[in-house]
Backbone of each chain as ProteinMPNN parsed JSONL, in Angstrom:
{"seq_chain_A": "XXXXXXXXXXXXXXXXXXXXXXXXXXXXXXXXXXXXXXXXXXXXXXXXXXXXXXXXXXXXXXXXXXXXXXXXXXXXXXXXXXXXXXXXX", "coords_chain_A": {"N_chain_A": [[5.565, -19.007, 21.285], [8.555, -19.87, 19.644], [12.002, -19.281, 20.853], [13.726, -16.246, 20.765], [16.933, -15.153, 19.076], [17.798, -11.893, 18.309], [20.396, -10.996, 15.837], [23.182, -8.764, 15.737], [23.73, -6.311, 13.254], [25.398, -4.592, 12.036], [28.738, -3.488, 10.804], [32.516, -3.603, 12.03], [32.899, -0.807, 13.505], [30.899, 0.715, 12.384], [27.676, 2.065, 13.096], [25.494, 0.123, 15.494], [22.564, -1.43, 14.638], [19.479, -1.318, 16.708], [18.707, -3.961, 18.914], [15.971, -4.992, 18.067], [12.522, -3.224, 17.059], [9.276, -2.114, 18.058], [6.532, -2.356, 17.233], [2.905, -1.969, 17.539], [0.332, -2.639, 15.997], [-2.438, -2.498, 16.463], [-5.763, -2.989, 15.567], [-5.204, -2.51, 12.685], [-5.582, -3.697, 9.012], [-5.432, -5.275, 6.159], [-4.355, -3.825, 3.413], [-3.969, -1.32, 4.914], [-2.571, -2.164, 6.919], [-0.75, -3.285, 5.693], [0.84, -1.087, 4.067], [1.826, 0.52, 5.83], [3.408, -1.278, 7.371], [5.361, -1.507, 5.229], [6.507, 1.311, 5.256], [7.831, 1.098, 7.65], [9.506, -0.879, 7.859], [11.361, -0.207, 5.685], [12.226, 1.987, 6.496], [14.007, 0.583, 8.684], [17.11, -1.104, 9.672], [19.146, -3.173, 7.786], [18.527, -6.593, 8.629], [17.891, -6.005, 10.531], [15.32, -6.598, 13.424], [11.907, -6.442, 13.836], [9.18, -6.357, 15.704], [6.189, -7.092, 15.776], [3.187, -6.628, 16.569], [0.17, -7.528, 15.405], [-3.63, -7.386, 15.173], [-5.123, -7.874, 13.838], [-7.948, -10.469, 11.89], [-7.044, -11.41, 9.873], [-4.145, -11.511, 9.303], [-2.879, -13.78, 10.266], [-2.296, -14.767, 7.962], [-1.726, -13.312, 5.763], [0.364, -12.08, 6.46], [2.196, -14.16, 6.452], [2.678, -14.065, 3.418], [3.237, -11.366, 2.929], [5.995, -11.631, 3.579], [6.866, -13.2, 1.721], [6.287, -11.875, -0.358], [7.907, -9.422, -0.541], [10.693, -10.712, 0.276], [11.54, -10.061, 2.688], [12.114, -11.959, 5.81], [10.366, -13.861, 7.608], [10.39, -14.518, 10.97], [9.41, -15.669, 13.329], [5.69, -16.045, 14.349], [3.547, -16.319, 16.102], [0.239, -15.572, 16.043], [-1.385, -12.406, 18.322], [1.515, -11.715, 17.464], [4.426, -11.344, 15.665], [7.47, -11.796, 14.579], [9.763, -9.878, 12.257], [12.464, -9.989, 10.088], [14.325, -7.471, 8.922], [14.934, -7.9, 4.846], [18.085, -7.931, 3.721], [19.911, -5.298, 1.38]], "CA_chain_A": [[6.497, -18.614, 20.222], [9.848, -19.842, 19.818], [12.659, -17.968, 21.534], [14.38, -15.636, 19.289], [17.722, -14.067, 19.666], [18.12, -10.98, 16.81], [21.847, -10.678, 15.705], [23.497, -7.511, 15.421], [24.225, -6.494, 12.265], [26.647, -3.892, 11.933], [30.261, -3.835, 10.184], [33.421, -3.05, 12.704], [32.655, 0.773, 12.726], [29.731, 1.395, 11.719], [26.585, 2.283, 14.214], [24.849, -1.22, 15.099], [21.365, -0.824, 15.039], [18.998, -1.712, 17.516], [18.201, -5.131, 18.382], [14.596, -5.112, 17.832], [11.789, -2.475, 16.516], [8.124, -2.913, 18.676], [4.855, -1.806, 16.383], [1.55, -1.99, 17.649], [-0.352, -2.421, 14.879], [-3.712, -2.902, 16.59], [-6.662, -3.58, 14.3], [-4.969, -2.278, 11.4], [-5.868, -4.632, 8.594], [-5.49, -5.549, 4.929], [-3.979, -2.859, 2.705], [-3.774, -0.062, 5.425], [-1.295, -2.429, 8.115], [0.903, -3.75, 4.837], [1.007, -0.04, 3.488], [2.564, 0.92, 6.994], [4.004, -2.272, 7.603], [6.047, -1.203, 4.555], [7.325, 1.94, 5.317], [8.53, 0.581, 9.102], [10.947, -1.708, 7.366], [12.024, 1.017, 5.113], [13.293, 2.713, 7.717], [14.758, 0.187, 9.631], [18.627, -1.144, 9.26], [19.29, -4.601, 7.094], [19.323, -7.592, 10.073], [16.769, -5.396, 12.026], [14.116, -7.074, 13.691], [10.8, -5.936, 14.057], [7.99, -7.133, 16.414], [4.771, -6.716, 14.984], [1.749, -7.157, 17.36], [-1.217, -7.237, 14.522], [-4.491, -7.734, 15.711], [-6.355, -8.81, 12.971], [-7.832, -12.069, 11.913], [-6.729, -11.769, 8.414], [-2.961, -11.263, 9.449], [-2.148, -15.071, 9.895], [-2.349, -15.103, 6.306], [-1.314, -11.985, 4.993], [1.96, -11.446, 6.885], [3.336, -15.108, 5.792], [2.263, -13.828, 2.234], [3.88, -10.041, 2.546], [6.826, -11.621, 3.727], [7.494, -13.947, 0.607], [6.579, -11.45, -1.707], [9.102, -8.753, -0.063], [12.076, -11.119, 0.796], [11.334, -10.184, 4.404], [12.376, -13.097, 6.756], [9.339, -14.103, 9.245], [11.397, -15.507, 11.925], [7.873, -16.067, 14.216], [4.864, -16.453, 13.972], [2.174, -16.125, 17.116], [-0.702, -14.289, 16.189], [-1.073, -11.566, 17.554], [2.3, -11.406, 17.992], [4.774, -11.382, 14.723], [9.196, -11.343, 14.151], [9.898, -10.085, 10.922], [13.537, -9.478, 10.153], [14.376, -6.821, 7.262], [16.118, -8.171, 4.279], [19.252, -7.402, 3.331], [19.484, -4.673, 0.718]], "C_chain_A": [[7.901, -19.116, 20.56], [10.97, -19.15, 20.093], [13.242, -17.617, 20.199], [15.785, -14.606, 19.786], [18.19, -13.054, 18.64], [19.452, -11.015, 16.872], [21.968, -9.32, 15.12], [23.992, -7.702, 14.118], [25.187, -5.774, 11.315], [27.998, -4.323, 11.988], [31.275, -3.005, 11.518], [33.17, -1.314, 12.466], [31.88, 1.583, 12.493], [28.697, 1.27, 12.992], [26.058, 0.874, 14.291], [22.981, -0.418, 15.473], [20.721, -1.652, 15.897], [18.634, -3.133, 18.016], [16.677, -5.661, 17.579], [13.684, -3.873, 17.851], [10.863, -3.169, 17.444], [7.323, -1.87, 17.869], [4.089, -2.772, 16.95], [0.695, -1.79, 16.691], [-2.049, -1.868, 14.957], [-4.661, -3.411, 15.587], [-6.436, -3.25, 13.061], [-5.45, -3.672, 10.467], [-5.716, -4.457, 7.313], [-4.403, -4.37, 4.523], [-2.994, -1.609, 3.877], [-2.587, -0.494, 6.253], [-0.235, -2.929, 6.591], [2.099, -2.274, 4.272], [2.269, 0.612, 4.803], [3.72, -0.074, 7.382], [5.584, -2.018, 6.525], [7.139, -0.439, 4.477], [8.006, 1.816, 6.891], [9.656, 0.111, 8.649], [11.814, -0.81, 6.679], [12.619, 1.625, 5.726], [14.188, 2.063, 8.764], [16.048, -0.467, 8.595], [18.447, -2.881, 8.351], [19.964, -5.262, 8.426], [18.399, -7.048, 10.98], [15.437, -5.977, 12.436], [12.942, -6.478, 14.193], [9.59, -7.056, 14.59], [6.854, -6.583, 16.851], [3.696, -7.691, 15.942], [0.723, -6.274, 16.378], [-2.766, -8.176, 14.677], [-6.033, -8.276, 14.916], [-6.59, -9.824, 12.192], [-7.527, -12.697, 10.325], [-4.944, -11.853, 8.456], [-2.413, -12.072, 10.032], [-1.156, -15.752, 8.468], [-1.898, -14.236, 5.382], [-0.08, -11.533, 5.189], [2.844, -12.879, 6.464], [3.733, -14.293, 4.378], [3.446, -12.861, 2.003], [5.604, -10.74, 2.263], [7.312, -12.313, 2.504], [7.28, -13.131, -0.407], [8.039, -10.163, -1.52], [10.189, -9.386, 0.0], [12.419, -10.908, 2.531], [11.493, -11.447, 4.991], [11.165, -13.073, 8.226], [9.923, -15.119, 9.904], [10.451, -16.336, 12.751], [6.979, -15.516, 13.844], [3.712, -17.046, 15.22], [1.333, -15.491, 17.058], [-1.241, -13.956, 17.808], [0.525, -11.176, 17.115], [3.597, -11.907, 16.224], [6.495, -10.834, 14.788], [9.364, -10.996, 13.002], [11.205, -9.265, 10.787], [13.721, -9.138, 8.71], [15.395, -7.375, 6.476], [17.343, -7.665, 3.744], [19.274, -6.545, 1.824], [19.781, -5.451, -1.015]], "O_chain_A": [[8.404, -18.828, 21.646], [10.988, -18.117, 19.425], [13.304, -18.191, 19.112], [15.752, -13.65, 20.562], [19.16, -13.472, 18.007], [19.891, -11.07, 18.021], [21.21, -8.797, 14.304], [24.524, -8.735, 13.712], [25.635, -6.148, 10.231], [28.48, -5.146, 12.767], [30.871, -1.93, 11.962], [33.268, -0.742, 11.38], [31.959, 2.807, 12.387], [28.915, 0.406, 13.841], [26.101, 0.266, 13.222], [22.499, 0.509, 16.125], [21.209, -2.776, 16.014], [17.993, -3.617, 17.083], [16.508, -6.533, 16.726], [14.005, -3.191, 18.825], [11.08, -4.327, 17.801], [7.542, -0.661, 17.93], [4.303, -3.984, 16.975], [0.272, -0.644, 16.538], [-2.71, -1.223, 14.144], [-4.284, -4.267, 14.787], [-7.268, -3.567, 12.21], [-5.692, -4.696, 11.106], [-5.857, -3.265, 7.04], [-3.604, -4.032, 5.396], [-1.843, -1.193, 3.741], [-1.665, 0.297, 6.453], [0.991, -2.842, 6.649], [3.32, -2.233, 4.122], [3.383, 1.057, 4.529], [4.845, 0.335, 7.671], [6.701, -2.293, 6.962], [8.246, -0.747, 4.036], [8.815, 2.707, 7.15], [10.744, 0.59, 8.967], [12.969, -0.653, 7.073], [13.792, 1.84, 5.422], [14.927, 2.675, 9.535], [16.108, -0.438, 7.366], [17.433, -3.555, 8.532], [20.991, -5.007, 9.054], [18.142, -7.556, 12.072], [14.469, -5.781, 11.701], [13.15, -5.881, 15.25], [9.229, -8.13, 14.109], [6.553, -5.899, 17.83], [3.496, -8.904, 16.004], [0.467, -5.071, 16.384], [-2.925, -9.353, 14.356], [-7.158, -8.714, 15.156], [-5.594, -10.301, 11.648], [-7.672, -13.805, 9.807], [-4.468, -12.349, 7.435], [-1.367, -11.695, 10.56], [-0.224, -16.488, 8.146], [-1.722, -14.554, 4.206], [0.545, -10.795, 4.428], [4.036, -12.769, 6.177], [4.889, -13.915, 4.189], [4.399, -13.118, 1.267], [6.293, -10.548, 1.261], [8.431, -11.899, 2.199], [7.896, -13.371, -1.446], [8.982, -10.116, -2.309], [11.097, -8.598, -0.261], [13.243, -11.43, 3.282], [10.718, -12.228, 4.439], [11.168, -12.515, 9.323], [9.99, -16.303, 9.572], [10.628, -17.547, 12.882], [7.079, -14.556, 13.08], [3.159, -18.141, 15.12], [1.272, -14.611, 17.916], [-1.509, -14.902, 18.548], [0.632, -10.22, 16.346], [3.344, -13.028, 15.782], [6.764, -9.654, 15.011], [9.089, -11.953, 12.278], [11.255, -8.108, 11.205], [13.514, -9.815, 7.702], [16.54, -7.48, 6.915], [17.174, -6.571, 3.204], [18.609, -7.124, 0.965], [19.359, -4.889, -2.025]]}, "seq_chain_B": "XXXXXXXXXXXXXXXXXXXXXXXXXXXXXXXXXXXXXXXXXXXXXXXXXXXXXXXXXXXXXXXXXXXXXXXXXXXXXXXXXXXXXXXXXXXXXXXXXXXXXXXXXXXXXXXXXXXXXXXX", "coords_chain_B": {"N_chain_B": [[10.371, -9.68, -5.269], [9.558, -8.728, -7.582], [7.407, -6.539, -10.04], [4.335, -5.215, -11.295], [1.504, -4.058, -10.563], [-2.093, -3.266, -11.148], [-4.763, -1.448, -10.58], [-8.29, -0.657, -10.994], [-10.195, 1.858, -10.648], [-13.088, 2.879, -10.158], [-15.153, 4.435, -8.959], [-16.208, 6.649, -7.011], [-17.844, 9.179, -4.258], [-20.069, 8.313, -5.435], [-20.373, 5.509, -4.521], [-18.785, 4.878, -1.928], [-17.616, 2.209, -0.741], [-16.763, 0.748, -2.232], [-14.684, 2.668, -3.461], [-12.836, 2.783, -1.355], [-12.402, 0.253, -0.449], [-10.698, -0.303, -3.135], [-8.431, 1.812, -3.149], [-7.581, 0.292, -0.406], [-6.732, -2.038, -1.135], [-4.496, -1.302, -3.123], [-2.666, -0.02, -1.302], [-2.187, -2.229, -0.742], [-0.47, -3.444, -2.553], [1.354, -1.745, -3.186], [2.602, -1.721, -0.752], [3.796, -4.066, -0.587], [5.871, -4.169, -2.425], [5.245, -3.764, -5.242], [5.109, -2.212, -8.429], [2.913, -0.381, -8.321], [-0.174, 1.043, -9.865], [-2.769, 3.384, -10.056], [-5.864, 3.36, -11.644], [-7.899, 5.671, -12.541], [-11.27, 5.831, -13.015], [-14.122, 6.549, -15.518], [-16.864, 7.204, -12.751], [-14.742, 6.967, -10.487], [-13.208, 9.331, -11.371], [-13.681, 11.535, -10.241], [-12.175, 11.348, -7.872], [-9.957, 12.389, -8.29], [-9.794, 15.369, -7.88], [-9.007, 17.343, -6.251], [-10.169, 17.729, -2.521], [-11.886, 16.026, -2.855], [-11.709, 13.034, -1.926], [-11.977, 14.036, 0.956], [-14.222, 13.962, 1.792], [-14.848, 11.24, 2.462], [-15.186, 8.566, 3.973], [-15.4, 5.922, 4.76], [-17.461, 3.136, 6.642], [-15.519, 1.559, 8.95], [-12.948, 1.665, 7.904], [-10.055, 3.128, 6.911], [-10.252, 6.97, 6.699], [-10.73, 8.351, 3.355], [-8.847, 9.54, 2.282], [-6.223, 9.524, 3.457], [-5.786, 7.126, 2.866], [-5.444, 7.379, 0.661], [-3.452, 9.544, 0.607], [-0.83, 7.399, 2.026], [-0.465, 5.693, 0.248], [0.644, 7.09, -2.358], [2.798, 8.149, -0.679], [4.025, 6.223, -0.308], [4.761, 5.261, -2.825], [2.67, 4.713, -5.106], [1.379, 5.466, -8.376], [-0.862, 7.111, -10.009], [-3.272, 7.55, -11.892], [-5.087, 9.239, -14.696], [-8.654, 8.722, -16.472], [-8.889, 10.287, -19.455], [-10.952, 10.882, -21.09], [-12.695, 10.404, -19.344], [-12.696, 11.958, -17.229], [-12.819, 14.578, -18.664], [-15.633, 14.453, -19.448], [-16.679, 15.179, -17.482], [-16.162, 18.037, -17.102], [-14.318, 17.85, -15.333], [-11.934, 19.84, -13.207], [-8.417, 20.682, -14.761], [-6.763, 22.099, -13.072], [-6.567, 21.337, -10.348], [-6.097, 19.335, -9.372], [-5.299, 16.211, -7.21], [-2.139, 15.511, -5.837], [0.495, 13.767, -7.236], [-1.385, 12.909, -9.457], [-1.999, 12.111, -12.773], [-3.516, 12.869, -15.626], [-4.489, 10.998, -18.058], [-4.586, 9.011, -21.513], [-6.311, 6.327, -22.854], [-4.032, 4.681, -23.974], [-1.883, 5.036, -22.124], [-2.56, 3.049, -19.859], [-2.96, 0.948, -21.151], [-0.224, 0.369, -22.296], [1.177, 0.224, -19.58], [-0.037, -2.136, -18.793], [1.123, -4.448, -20.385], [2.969, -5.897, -20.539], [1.636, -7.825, -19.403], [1.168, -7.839, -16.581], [-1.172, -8.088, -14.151], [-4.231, -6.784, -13.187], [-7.063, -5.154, -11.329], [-10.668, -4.589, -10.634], [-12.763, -2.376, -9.354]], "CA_chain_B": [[9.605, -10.693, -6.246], [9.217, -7.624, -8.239], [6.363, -6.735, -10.553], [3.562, -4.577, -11.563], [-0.032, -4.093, -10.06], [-3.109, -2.069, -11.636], [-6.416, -1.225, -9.929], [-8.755, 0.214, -11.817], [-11.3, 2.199, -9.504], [-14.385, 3.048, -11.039], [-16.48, 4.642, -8.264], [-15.949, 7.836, -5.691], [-18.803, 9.038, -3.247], [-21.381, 7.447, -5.344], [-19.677, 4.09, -4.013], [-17.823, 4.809, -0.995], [-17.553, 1.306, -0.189], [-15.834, 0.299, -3.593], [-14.144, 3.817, -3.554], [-12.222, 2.909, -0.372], [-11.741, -0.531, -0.745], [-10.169, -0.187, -4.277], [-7.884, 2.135, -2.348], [-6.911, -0.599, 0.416], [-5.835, -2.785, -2.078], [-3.652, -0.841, -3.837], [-1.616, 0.225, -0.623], [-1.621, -3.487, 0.042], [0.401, -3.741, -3.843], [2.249, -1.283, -3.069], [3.116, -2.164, 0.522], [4.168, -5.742, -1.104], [7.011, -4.088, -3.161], [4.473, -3.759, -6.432], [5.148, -1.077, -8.824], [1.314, 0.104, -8.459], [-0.761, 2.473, -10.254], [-4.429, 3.46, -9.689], [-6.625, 4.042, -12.963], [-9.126, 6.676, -12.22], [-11.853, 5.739, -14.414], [-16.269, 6.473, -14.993], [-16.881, 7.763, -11.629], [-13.652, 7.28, -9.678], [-12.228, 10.069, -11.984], [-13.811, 12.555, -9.326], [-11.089, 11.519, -6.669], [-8.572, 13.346, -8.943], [-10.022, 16.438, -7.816], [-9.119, 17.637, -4.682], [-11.087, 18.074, -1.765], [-13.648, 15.457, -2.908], [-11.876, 11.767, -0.892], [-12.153, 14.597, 2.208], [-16.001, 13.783, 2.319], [-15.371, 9.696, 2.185], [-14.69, 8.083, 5.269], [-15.828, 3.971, 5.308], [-17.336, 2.822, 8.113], [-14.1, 0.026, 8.781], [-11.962, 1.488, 7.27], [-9.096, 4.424, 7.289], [-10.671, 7.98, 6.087], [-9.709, 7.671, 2.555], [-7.779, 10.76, 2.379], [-5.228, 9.186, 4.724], [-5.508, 5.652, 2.341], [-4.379, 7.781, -1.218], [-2.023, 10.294, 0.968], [0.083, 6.434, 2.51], [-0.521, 5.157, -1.348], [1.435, 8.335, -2.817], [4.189, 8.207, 0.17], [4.907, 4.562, -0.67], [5.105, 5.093, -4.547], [2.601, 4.633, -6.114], [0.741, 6.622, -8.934], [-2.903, 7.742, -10.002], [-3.621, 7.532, -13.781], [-6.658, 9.593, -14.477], [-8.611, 8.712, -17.472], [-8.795, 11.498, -19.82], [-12.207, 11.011, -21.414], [-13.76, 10.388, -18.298], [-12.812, 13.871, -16.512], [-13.105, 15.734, -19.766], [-16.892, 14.342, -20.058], [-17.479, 15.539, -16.427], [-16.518, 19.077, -16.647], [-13.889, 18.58, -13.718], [-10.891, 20.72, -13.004], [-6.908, 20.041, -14.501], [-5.864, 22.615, -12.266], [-7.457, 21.307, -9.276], [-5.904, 17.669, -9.549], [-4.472, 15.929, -6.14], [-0.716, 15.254, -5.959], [0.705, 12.478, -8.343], [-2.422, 12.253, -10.042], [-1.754, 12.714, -14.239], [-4.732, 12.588, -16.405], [-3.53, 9.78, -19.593], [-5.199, 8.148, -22.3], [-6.286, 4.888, -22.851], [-2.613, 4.403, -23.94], [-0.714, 4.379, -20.987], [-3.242, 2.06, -19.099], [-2.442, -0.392, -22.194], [1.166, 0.459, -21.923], [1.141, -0.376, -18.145], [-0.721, -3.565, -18.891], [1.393, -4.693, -22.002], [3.52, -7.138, -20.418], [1.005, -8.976, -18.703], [0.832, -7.22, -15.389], [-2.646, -8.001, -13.587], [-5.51, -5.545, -13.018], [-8.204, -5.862, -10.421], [-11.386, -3.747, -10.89], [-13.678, -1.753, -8.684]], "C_chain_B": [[8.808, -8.983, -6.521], [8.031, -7.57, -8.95], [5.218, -5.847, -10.432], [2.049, -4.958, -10.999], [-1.13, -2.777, -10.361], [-4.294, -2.522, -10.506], [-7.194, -0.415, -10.399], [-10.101, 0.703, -11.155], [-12.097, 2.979, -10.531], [-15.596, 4.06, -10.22], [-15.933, 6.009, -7.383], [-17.09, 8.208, -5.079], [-20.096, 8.429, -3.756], [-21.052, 5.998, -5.278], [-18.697, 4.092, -3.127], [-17.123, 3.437, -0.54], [-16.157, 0.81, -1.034], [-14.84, 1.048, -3.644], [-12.63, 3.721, -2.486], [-11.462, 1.159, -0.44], [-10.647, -1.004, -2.243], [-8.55, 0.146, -3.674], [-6.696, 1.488, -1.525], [-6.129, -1.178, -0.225], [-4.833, -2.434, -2.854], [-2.815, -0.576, -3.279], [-1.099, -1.165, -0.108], [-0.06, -3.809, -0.974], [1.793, -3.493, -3.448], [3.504, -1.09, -1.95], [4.011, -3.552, 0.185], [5.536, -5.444, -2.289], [6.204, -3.706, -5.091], [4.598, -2.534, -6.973], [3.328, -0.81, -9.336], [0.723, 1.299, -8.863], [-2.41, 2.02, -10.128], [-5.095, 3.655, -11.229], [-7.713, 4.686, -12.243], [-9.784, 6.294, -13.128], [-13.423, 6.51, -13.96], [-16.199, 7.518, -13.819], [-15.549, 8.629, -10.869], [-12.817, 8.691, -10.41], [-12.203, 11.665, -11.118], [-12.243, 12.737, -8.243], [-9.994, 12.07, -6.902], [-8.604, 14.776, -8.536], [-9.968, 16.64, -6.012], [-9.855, 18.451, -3.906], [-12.379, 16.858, -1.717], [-13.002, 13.851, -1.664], [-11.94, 12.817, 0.616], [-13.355, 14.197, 2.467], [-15.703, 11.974, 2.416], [-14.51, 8.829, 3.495], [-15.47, 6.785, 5.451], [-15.828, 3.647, 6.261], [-16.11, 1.677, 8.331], [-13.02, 0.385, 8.66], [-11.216, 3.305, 7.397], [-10.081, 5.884, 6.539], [-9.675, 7.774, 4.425], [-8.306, 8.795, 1.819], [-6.545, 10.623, 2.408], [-4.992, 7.963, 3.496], [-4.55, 6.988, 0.795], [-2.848, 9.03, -0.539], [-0.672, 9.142, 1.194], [-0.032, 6.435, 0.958], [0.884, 6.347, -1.936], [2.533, 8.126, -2.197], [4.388, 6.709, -0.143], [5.284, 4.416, -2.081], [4.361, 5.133, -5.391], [1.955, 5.853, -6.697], [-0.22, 6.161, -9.458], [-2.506, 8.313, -11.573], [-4.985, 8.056, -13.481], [-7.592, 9.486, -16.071], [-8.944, 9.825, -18.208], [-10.252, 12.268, -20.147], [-13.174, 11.521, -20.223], [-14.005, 11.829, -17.797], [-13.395, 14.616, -17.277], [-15.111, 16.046, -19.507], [-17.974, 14.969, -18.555], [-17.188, 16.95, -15.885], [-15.409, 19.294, -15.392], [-12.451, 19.583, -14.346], [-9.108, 20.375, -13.476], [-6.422, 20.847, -13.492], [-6.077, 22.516, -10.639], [-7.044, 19.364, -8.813], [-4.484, 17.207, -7.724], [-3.056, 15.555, -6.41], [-0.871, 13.843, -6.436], [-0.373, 11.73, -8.831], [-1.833, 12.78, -11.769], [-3.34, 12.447, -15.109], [-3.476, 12.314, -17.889], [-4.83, 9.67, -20.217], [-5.197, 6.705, -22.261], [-4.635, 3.998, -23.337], [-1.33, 3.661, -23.168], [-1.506, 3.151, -19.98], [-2.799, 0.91, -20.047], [-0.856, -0.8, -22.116], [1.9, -0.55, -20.52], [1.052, -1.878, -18.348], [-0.184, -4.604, -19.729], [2.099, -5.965, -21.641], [3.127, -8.257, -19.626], [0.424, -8.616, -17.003], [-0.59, -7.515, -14.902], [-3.044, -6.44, -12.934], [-6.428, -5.946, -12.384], [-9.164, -4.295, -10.388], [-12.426, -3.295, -10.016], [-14.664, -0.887, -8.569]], "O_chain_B": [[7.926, -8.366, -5.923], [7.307, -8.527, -8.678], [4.997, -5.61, -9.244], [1.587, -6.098, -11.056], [-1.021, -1.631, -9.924], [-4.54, -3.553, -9.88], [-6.858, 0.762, -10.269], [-11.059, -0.07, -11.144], [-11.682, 3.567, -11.53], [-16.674, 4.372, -10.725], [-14.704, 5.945, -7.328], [-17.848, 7.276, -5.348], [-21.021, 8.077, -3.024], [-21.581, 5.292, -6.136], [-17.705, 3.401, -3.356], [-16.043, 3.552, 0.04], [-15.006, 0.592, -0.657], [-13.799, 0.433, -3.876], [-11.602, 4.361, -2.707], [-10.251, 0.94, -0.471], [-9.941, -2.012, -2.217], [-7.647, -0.69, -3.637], [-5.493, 1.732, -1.618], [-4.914, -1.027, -0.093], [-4.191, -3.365, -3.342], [-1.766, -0.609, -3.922], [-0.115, -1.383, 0.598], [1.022, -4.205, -0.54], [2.807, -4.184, -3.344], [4.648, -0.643, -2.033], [4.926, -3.875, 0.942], [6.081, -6.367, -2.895], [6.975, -3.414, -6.005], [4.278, -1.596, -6.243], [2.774, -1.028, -10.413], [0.983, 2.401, -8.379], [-3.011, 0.946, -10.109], [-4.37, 4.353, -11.937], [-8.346, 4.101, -11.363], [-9.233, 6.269, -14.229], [-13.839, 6.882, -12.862], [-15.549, 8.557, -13.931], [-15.28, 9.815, -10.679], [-11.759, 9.021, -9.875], [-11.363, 12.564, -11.161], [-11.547, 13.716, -7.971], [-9.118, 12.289, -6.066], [-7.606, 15.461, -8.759], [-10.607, 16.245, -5.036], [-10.219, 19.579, -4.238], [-13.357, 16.755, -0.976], [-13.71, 13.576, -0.694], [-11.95, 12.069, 1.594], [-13.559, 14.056, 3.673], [-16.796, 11.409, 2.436], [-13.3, 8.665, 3.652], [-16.212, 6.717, 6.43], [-14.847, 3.622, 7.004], [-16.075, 0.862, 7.409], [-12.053, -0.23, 9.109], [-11.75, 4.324, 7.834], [-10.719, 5.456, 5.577], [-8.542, 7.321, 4.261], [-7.287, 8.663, 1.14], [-5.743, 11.256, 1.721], [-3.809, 7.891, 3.166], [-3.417, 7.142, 0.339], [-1.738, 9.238, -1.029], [0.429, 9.508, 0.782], [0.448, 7.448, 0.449], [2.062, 6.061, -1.722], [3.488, 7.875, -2.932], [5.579, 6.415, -0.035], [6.048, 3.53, -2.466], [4.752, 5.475, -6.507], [1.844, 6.931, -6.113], [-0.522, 4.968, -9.455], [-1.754, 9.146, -12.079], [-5.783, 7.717, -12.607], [-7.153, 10.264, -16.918], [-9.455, 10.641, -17.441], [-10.677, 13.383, -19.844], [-13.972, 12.451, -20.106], [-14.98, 12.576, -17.869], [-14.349, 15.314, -16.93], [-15.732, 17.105, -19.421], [-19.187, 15.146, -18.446], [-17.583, 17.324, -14.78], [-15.368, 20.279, -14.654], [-12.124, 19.887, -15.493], [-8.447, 19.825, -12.595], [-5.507, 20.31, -12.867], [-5.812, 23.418, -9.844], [-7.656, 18.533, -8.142], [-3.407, 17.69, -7.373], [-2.924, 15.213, -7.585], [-1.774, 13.026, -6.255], [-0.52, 10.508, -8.797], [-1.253, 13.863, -11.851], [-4.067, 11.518, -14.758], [-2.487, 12.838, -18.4], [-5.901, 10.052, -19.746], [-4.321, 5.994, -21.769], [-4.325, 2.859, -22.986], [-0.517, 2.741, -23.265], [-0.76, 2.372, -19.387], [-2.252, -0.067, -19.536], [-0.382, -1.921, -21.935], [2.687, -1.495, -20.462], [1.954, -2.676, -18.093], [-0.848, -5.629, -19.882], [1.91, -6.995, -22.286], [3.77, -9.238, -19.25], [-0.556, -9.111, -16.447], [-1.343, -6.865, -15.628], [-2.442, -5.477, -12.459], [-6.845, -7.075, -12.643], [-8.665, -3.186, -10.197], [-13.248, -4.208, -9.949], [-15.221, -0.725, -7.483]]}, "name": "protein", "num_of_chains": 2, "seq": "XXXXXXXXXXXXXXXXXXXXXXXXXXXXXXXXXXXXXXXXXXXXXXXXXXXXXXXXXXXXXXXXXXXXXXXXXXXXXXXXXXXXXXXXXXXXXXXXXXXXXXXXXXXXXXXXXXXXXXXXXXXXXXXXXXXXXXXXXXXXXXXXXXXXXXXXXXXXXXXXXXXXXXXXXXXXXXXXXXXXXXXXXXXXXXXXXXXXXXXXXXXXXXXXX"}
């Protein structure tokens, strides 16, 4: 995987949030890891990166996908191993 | 990339398979930003009644309990058709959270501007 350095993304002032989120997805798959996958980002900050280890063999294909229909930014791209930085609101 | 998604489930324990995967797909919609609704139809109109996805657990796949409780906490909603329940005797006061029993109406409504539907 290509190195990756997350940027902070907090205004003078304001809390910065973390650099990076880690989910274990394990064999989650189809429906049940996007459904979750969903509300992770939801909760995380705009600029926040999340690194998604998903272990199943449909989730080459499904996490490019999520990400273009969300606006989600997939920064990488190693199955299992997955960057996906939340978009801006 | 906004946009509407139906699923129109047709089946409950006499099709667990269909019952659950119907299900999946709909938290995938709705996981994907999709303003998603379920149609309860035929069969599936049982799962409106609570207590009954407690018995349906797919080998593969999440208990489906757990699949329409994430579904609900992400947004979406459970259309129940009206006929169908009526013709089976079940319960309105007995109906799982953000389920409504509609008419063929609002499923048309839903559907009016083109929105896709995928059937189970």
């Amino acid at each position: 995987m290509a190195p990756h350095t997350p940027q902070r993304s907090g205004r003078p002032g304001e809390p910065v949030a973390p650099l990076e989120t880690v989910w274990d997805a394990g064999d989650l798959a189809c429906g049940e890891l996007i459904v979750k996958l969903y509300g992770r980002m939801e909760a995380m900050r705009p600029g926040q990166v999340l690194r998604l280890v998903a272990l199943d063999s449909g989730a080459p294909a499904d996490l490019p996908a999520w990400c273009r229909l969300t606006g989600h930014t997939l920064l990488a791209a190693e199955h299992p191993v997955y960057l996906i930085r939340r978009k801006e609101p | 990339m906004p946009g509407k998604f139906c699923v129109n489930l047709t089946h409950s324990k006499d099709d667990t398979d269909r019952a659950t995967v119907g299900f999946v797909l709909a938290n995938a919609a709705v996981g994907s930003g999709k303003e998603t609704m379920v149609f309860l139809s035929i069969e599936g109109v049982r799962l409106a009644q609570r207590g009954v996805a407690e018995s349906i657990h797919e080998e593969g796949f999440a208990p489906l309990r757990e699949l329409m409780d994430n579904f609900a906490k992400a947004g979406g909603t459970i259309y129940v058709c009206a006929p169908c329940f009526k013709k089976r005797k079940l319960d309105e006061n007995s109906l799982v959270a953000g389920a409504s029993i509609v008419g063929g109406a609002k499923l048309v409504e839903f559907l009016s501007d083109g929105s896709p539907c995928v059937s189970f």
